[in-house]
HTML snippet that shows the backbone in 3Dmol.js (N, CA, C, O; Angstrom):
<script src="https://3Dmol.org/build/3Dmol-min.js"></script>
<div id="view" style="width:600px;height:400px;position:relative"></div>
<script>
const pdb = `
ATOM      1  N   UNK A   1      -9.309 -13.077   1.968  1.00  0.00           N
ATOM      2  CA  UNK A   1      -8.785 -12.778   0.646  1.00  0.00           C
ATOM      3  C   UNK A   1      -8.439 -11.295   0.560  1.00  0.00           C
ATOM      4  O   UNK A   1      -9.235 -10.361   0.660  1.00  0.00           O
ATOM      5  N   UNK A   2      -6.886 -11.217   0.320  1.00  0.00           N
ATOM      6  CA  UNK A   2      -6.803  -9.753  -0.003  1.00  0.00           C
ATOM      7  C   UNK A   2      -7.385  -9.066  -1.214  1.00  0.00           C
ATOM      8  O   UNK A   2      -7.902  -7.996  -0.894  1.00  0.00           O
ATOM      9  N   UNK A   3      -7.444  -9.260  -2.134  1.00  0.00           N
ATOM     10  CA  UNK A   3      -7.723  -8.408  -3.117  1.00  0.00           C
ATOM     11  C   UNK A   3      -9.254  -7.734  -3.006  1.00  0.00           C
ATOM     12  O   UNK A   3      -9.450  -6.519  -3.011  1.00  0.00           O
ATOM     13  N   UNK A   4     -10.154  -8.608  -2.919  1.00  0.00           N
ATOM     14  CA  UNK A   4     -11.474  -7.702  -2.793  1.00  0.00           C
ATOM     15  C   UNK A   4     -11.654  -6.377  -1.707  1.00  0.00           C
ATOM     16  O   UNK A   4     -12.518  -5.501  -1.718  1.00  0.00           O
ATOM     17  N   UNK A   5     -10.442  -6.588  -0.718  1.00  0.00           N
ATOM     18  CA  UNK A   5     -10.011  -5.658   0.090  1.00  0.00           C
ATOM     19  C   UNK A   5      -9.407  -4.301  -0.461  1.00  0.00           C
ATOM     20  O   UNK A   5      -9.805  -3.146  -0.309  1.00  0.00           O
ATOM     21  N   UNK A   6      -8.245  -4.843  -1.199  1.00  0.00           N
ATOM     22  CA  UNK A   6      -7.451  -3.752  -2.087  1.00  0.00           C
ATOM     23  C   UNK A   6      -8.533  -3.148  -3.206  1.00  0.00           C
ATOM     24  O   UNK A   6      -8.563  -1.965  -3.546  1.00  0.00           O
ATOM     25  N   UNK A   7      -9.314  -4.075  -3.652  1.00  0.00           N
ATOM     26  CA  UNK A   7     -10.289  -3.233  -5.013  1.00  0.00           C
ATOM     27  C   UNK A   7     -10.724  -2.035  -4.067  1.00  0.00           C
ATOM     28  O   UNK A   7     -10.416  -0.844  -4.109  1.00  0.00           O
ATOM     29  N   UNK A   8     -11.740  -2.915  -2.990  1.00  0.00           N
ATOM     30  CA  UNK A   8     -12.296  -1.395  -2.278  1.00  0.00           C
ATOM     31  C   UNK A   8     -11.608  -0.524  -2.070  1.00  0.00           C
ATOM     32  O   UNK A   8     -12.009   0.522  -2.581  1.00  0.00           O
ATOM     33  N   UNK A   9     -10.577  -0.440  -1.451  1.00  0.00           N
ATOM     34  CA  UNK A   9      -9.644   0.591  -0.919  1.00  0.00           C
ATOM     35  C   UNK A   9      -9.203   1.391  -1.980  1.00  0.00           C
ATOM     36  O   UNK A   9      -9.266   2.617  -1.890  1.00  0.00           O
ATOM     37  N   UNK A  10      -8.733   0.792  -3.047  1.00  0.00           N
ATOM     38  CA  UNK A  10      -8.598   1.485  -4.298  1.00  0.00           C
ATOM     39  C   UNK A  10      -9.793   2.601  -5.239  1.00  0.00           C
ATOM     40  O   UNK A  10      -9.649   3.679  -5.815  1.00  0.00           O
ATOM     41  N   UNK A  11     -11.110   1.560  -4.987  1.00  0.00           N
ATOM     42  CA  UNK A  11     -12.218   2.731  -5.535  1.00  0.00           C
ATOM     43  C   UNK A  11     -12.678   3.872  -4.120  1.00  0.00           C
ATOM     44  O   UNK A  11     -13.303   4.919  -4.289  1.00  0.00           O
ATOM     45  N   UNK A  12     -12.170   3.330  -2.704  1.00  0.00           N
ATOM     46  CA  UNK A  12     -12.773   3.930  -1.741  1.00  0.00           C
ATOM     47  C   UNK A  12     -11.552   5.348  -1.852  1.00  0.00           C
ATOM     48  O   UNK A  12     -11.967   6.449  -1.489  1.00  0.00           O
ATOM     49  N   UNK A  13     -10.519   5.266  -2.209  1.00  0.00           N
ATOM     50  CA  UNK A  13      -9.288   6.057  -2.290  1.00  0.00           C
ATOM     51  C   UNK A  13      -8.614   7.046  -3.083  1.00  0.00           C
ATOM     52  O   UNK A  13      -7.607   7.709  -2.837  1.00  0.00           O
ATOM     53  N   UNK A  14      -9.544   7.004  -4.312  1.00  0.00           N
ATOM     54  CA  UNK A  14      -9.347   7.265  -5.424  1.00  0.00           C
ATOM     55  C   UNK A  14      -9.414   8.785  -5.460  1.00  0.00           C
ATOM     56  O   UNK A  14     -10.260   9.359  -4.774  1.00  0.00           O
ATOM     57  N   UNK A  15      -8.632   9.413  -6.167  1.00  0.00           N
ATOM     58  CA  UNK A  15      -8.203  10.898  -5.845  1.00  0.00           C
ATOM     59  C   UNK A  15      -7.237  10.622  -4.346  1.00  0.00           C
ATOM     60  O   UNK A  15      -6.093  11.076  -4.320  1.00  0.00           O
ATOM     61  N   UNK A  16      -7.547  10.190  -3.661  1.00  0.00           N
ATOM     62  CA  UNK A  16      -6.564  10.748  -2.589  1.00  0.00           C
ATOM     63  C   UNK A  16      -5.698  10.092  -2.447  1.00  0.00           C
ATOM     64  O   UNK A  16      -4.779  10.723  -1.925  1.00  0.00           O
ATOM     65  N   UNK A  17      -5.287   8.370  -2.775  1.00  0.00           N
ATOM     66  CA  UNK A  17      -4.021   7.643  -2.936  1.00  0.00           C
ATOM     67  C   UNK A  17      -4.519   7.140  -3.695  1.00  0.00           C
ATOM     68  O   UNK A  17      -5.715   7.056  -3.976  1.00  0.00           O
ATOM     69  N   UNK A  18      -3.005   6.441  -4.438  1.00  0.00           N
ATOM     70  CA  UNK A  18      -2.813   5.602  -5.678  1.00  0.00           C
ATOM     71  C   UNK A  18      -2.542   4.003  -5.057  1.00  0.00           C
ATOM     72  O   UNK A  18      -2.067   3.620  -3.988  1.00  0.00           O
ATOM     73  N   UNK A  19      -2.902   3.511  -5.862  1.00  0.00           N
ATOM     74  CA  UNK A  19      -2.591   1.691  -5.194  1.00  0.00           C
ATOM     75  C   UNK A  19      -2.089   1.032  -6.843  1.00  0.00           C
ATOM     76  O   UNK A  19      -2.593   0.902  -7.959  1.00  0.00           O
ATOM     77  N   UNK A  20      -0.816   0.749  -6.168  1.00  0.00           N
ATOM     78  CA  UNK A  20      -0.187   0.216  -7.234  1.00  0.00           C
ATOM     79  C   UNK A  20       0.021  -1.342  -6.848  1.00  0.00           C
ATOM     80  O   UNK A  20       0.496  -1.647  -5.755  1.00  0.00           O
ATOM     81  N   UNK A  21      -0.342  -2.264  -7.759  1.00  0.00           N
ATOM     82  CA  UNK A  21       0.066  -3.933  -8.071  1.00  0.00           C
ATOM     83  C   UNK A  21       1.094  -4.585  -8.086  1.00  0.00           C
ATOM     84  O   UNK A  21       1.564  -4.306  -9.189  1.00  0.00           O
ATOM     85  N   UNK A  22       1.941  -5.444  -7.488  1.00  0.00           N
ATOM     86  CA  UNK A  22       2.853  -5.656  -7.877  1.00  0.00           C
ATOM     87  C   UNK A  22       2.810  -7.364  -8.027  1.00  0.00           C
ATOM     88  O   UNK A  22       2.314  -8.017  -7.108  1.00  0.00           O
ATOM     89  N   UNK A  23       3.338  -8.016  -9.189  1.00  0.00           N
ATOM     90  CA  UNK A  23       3.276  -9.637  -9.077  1.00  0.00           C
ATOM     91  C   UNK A  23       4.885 -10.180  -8.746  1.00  0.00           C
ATOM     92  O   UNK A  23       5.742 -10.095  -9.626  1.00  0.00           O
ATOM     93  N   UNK A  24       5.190 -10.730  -7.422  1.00  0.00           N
ATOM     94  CA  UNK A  24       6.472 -10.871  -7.221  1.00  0.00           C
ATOM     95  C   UNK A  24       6.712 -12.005  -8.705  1.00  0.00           C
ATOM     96  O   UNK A  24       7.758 -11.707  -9.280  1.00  0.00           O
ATOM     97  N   UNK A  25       6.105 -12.960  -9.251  1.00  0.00           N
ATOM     98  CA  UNK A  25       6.658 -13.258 -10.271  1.00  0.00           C
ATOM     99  C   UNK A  25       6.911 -12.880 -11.448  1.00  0.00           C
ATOM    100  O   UNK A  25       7.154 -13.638 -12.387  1.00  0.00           O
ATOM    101  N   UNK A  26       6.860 -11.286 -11.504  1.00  0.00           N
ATOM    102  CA  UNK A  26       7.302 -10.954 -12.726  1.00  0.00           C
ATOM    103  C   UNK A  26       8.796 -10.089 -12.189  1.00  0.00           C
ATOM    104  O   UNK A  26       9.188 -10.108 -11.022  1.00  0.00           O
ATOM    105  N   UNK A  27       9.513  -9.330 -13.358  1.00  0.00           N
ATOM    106  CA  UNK A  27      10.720  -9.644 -13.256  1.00  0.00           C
ATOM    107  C   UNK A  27      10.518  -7.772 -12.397  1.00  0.00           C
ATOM    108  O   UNK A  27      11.391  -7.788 -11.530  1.00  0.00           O
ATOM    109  N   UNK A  28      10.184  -7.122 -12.363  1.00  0.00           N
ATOM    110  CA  UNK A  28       9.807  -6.034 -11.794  1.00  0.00           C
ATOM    111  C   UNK A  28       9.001  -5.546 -10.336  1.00  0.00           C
ATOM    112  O   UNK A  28       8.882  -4.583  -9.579  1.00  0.00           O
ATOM    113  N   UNK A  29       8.540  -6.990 -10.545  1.00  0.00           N
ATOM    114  CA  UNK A  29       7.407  -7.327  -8.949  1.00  0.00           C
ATOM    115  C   UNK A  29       8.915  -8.028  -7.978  1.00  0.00           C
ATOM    116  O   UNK A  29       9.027  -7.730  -6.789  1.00  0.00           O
ATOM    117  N   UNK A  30       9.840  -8.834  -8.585  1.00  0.00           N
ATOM    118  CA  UNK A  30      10.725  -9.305  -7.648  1.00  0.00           C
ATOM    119  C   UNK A  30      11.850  -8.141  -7.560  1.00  0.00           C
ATOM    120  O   UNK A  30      12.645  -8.155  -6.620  1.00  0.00           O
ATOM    121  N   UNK A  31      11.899  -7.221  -8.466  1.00  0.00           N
ATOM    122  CA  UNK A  31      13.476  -6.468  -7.663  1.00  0.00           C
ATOM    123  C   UNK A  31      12.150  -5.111  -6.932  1.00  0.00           C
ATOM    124  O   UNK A  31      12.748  -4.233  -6.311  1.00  0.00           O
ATOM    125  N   UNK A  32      10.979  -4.960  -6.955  1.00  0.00           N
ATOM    126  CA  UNK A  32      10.496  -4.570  -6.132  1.00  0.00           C
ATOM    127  C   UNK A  32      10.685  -4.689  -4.561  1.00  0.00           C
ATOM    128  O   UNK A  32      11.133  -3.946  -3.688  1.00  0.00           O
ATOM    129  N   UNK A  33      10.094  -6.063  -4.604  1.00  0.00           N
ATOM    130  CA  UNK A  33      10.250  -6.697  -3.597  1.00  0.00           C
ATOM    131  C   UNK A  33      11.527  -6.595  -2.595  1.00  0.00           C
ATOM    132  O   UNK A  33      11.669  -6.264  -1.418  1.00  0.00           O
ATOM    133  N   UNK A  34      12.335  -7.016  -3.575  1.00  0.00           N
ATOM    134  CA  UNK A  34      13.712  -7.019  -2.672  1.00  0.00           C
ATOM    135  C   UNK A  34      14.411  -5.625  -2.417  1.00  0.00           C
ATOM    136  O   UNK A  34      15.497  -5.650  -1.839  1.00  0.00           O
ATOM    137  N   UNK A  35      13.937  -4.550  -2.758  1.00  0.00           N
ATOM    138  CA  UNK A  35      14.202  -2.986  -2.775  1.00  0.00           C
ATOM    139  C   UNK A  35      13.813  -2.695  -1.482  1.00  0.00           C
ATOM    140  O   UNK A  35      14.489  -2.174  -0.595  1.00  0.00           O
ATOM    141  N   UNK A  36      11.825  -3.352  -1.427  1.00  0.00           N
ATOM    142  CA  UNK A  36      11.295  -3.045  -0.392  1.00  0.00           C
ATOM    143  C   UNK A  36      11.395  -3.667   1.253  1.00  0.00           C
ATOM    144  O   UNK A  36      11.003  -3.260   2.347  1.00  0.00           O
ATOM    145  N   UNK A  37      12.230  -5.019   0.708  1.00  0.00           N
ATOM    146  CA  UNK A  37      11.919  -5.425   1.460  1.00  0.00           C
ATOM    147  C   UNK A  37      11.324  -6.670   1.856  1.00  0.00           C
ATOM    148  O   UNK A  37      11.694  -7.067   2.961  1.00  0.00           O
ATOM    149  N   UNK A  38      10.436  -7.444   1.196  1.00  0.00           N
ATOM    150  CA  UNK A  38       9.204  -7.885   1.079  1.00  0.00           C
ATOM    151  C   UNK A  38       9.549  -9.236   1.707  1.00  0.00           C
ATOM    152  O   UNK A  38      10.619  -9.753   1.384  1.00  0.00           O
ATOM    153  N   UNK A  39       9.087  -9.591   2.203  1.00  0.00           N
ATOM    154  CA  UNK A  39       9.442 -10.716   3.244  1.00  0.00           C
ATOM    155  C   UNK A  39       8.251 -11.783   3.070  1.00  0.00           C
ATOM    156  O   UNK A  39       8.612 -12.950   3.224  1.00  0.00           O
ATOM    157  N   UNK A  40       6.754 -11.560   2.745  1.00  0.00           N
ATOM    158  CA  UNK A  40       5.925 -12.556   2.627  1.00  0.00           C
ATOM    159  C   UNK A  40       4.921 -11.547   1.704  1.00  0.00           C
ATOM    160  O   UNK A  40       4.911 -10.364   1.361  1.00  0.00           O
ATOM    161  N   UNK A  41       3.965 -12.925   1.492  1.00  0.00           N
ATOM    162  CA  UNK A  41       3.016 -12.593   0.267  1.00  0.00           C
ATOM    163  C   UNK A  41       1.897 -12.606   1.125  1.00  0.00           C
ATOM    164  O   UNK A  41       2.082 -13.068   2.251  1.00  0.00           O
ATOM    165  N   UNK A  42       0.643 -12.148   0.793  1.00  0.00           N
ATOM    166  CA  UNK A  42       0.925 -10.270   0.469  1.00  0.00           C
ATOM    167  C   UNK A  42       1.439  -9.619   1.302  1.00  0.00           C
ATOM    168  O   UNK A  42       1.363  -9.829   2.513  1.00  0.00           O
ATOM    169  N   UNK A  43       2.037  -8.735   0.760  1.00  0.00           N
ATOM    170  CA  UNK A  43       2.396  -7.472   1.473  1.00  0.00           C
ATOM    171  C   UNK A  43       1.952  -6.450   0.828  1.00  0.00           C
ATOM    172  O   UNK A  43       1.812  -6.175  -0.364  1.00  0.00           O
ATOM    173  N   UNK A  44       1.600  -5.532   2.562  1.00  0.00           N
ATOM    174  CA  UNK A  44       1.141  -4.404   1.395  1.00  0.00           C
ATOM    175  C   UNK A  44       1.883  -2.838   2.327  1.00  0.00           C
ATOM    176  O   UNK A  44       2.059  -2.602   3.522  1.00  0.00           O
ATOM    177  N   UNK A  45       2.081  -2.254   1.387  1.00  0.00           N
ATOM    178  CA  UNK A  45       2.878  -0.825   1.887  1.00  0.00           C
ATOM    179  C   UNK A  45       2.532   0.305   1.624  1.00  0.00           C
ATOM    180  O   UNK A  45       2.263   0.406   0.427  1.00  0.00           O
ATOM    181  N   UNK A  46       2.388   1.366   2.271  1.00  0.00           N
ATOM    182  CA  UNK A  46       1.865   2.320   1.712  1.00  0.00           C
ATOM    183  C   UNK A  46       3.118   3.869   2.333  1.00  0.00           C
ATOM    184  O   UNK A  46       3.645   4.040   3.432  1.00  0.00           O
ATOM    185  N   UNK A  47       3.177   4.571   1.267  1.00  0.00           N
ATOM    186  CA  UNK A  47       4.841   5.254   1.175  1.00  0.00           C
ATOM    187  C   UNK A  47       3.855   6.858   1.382  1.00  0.00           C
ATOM    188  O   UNK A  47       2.640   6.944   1.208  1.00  0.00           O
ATOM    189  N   UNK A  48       4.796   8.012   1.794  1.00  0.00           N
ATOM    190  CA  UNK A  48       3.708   9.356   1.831  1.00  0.00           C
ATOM    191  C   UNK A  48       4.669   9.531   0.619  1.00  0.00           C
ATOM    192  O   UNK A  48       5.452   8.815  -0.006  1.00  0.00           O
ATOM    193  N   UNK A  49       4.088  11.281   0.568  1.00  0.00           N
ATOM    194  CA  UNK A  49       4.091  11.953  -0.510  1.00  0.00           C
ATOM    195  C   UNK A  49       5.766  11.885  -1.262  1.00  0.00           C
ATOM    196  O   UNK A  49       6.060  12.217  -2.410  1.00  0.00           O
ATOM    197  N   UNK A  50       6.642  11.368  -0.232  1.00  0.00           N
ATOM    198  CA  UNK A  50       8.310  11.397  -1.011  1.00  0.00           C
ATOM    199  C   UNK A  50       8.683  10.755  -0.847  1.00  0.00           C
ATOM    200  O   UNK A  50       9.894  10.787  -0.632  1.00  0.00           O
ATOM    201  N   UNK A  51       7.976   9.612  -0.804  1.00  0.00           N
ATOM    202  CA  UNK A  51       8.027   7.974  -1.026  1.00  0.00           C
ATOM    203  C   UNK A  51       8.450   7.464   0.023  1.00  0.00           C
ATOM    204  O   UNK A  51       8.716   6.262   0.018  1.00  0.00           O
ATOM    205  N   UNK A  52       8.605   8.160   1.076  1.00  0.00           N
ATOM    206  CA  UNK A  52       9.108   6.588   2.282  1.00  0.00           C
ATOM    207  C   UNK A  52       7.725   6.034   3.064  1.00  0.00           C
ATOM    208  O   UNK A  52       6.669   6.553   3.424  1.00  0.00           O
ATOM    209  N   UNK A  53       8.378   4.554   3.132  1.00  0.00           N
ATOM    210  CA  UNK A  53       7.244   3.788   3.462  1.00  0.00           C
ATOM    211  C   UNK A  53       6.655   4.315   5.237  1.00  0.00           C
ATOM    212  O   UNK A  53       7.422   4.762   6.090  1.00  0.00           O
ATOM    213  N   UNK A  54       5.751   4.189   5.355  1.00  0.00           N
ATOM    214  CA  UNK A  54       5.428   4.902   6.456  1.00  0.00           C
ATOM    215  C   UNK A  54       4.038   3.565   6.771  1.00  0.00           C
ATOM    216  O   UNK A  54       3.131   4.020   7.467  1.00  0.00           O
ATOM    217  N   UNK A  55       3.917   2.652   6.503  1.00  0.00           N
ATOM    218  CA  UNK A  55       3.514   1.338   7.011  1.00  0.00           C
ATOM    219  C   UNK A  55       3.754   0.235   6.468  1.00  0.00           C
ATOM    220  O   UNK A  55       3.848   0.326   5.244  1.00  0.00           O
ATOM    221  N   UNK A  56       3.945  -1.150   7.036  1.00  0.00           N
ATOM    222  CA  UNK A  56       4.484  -2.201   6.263  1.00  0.00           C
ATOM    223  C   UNK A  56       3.499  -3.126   6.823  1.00  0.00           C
ATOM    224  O   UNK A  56       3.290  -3.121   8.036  1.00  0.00           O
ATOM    225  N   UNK A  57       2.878  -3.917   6.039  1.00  0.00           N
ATOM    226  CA  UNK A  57       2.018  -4.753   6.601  1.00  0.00           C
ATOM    227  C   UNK A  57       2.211  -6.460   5.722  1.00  0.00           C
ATOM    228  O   UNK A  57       2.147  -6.682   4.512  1.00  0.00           O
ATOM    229  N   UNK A  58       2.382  -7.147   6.522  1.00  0.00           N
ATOM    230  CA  UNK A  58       2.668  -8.415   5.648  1.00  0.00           C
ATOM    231  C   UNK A  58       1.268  -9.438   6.155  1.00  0.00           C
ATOM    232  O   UNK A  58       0.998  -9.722   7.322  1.00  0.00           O
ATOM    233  N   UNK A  59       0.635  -9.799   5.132  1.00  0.00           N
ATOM    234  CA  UNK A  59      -0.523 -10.580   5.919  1.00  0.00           C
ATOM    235  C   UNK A  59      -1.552 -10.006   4.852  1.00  0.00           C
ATOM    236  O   UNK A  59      -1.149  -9.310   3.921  1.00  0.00           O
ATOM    237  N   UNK A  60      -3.016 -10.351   5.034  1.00  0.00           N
ATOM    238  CA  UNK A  60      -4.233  -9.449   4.754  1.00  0.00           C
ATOM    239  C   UNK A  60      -4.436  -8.523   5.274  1.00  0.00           C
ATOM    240  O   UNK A  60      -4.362  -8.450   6.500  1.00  0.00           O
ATOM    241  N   UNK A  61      -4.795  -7.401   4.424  1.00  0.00           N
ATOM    242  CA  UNK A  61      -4.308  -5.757   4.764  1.00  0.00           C
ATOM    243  C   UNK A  61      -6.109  -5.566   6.111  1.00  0.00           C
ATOM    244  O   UNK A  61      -7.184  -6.105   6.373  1.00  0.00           O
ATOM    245  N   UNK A  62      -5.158  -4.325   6.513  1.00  0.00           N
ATOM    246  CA  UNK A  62      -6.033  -3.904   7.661  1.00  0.00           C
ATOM    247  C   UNK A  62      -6.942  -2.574   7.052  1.00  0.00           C
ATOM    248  O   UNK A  62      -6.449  -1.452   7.171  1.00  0.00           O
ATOM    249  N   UNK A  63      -8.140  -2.719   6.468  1.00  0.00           N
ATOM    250  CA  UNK A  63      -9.078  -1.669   5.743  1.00  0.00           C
ATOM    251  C   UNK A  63      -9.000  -0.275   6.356  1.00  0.00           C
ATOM    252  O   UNK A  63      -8.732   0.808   5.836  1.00  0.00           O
ATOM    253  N   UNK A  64      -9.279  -0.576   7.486  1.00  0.00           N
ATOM    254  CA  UNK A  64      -9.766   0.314   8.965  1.00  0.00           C
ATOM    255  C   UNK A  64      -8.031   1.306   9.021  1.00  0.00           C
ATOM    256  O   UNK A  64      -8.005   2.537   8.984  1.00  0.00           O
ATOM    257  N   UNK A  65      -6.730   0.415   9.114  1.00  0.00           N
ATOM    258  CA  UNK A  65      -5.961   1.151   9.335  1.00  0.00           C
ATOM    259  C   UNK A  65      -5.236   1.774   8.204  1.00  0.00           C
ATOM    260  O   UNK A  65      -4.379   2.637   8.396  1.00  0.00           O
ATOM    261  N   UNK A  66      -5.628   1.270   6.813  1.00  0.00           N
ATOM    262  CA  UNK A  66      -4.809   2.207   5.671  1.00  0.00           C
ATOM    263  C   UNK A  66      -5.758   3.377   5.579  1.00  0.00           C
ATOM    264  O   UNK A  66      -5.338   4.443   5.130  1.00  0.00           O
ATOM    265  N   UNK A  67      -7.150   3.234   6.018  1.00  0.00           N
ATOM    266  CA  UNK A  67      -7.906   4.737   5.979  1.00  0.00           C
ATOM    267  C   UNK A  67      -7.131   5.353   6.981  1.00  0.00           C
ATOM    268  O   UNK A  67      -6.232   6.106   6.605  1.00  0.00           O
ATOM    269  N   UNK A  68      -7.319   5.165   8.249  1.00  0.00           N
ATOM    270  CA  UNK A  68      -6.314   5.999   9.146  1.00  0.00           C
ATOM    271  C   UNK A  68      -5.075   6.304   8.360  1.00  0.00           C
ATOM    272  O   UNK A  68      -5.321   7.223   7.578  1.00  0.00           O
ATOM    273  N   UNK A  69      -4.291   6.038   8.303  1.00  0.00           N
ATOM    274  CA  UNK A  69      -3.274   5.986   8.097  1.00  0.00           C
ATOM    275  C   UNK A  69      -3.048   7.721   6.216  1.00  0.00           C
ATOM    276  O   UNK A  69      -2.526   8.826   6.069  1.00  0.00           O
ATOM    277  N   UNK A  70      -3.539   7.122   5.721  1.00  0.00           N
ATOM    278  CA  UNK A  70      -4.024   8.172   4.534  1.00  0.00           C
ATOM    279  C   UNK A  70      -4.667   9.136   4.760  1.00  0.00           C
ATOM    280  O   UNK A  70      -4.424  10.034   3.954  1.00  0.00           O
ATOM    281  N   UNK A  71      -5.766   9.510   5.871  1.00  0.00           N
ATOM    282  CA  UNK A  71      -6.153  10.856   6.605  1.00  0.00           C
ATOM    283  C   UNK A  71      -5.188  11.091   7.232  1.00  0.00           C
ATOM    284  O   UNK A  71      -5.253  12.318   7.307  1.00  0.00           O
ATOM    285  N   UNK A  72      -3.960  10.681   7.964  1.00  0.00           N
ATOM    286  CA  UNK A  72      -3.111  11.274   8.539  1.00  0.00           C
ATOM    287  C   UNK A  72      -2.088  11.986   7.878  1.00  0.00           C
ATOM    288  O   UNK A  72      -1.664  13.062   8.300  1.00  0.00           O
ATOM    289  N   UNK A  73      -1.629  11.370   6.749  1.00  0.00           N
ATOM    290  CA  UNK A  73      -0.560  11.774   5.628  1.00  0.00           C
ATOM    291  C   UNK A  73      -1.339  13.098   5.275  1.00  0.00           C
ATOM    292  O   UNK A  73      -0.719  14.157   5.369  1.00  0.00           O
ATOM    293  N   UNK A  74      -2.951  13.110   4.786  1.00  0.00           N
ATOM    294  CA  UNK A  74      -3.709  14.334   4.227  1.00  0.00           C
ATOM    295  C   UNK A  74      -3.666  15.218   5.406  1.00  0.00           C
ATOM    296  O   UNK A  74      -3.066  16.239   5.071  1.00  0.00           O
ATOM    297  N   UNK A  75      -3.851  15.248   6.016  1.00  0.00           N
ATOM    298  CA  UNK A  75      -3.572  16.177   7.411  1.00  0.00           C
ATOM    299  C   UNK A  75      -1.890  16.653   7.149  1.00  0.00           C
ATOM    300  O   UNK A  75      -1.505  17.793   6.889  1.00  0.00           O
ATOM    301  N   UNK A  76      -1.053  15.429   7.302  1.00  0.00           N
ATOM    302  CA  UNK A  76       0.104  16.433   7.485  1.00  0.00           C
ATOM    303  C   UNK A  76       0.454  17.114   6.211  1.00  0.00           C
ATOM    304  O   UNK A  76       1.488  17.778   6.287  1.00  0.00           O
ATOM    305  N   UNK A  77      -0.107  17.117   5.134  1.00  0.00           N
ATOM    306  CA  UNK A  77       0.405  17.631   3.671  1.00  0.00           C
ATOM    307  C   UNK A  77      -0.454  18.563   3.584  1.00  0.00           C
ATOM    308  O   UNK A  77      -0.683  19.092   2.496  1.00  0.00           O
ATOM    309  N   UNK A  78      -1.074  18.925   4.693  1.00  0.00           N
ATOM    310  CA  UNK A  78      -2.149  19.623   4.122  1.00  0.00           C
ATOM    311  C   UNK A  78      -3.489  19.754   3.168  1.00  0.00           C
ATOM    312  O   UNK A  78      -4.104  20.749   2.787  1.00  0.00           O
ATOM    313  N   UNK A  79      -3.611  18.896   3.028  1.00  0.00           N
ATOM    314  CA  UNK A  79      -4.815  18.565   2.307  1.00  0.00           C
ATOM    315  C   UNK A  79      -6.027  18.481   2.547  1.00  0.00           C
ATOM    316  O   UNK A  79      -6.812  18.156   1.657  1.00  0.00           O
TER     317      UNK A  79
END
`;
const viewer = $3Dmol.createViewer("view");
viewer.addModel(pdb, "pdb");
viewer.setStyle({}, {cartoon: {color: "spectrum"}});
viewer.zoomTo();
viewer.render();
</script>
């Protein structure tokens, strides 16, 4: 199950990334989608500091690699 995944990551993340929701059935979750991309449910993406996506993951998210992945962005931004 993704979400109990995303809660953690979200309280584990907090101050240092934002995790935003999206419901492809609402009318904002689908031109999301199709902006991004979105090819299957869930997906989850995570964009650096000037928004380009810099991982795409379709499936149940990988805990282990969005931490990597967010210490690396803080490293290169300096943080």
């Amino acid at each position: 199950m993704t979400k109990p995944i995303v809660d953690g990551l979200e309280r584990e993340l907090t101050g240092r990334a934002r995790v935003i929701r999206l419901d492809v059935a609402s009318a904002i979750g689908r031109r999301a989608a199709r902006d991004y991309g979105v090819r299957g449910i869930p997906t989850f993406l995570l964009s650096d500091g000037q928004g380009q996506i810099v991982y795409h993951q379709i499936g149940p998210v990988n805990r282990q690699r969005v931490r990597e992945i967010v210490t690396e962005l803080e490293s290169k931004e300096g943080k």
